[in-house]
C-alpha positions as CSV (number, residue, x, y, z in Angstrom):
1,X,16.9,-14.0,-1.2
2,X,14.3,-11.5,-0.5
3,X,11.5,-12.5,1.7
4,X,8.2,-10.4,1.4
5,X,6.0,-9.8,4.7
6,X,2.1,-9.8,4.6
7,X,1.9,-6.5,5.6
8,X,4.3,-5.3,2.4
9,X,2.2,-7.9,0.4
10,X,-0.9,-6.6,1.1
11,X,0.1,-3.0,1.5
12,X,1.8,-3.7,-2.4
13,X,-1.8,-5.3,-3.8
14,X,-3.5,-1.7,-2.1
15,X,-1.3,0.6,-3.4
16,X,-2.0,-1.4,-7.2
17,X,-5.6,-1.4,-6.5
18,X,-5.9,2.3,-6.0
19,X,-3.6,3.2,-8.8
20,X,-6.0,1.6,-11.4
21,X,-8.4,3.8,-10.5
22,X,-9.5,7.7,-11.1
23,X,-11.8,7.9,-8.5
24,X,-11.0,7.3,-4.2
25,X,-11.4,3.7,-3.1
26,X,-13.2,2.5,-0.3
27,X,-11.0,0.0,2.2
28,X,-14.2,-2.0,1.8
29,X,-13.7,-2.2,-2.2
30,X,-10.0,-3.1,-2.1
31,X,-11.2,-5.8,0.9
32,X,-13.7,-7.3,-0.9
33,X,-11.3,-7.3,-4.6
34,X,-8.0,-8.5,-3.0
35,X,-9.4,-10.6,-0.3
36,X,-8.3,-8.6,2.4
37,X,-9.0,-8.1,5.9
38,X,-10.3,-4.8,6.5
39,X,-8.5,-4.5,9.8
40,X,-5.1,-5.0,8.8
41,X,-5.9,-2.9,5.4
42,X,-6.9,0.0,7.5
43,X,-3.2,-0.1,9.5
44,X,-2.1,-0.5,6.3
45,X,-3.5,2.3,4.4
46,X,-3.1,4.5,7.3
47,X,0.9,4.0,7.5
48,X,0.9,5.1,4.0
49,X,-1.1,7.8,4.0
50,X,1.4,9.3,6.8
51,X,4.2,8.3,4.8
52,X,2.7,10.3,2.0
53,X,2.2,7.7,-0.4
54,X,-2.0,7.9,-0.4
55,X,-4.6,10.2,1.2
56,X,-7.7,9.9,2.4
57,X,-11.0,11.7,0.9
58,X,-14.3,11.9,3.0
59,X,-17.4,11.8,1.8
60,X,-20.4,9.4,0.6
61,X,-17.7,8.7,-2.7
62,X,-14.7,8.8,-0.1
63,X,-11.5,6.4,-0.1
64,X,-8.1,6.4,-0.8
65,X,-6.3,7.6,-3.5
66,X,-2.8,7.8,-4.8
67,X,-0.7,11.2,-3.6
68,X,1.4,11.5,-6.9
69,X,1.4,9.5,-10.3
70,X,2.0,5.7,-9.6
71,X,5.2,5.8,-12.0
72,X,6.5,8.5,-9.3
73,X,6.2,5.5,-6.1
74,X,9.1,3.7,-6.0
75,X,8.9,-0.1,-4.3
76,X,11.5,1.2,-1.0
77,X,8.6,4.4,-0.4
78,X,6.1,1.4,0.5
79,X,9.0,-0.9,1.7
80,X,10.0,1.2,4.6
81,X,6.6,2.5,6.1
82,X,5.2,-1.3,6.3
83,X,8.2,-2.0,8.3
84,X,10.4,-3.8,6.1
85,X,14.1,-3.4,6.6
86,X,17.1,-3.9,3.0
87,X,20.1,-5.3,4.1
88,X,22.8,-6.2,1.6
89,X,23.5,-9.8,2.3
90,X,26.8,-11.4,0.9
91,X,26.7,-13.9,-2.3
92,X,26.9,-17.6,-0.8
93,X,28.6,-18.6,-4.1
């Protein structure tokens, strides 16, 4: 069984959020959409903006946006940065 953190839940329903849109979005817009601490989003978005994933635009119309095309971001790229760990665990058959 795969358990899912908050932190990869939250950082998954971001990484979404952005991707439907052209423009940057504000880590007030996803908060308010999502339901979403700001706080923790802004770790959140951070860690995958080092990890290459998003990056940051300043500016009145600032945000986040998506690095590369969303097809391109594979679930491990946002799996690993959040802290989450795959281990292969044997079949309890």
């Amino acid at each position: 069984m795969f358990e899912i953190s908050t932190k990869l839940w939250y950082g998954l329903r971001a990484v979404i959020e952005i991707a439907k849109r052209d423009h940057p979005t504000s880590v007030s817009e996803i908060s308010k959409i999502q339901g979403l601490p700001v706080p923790y989003l802004i770790q959140i978005l951070h860690r995958l903006k080092k990890a290459g994933i998003l990056e940051s635009v300043r500016g009145r119309d600032g945000g986040y946006r998506l690095k590369r095309k969303p097809e391109e971001i594979t679930l491990y790229e946002i799996l690993v940065p959040l802290g989450g760990e795959i281990a292969i665990a044997p079949c309890l058959n």
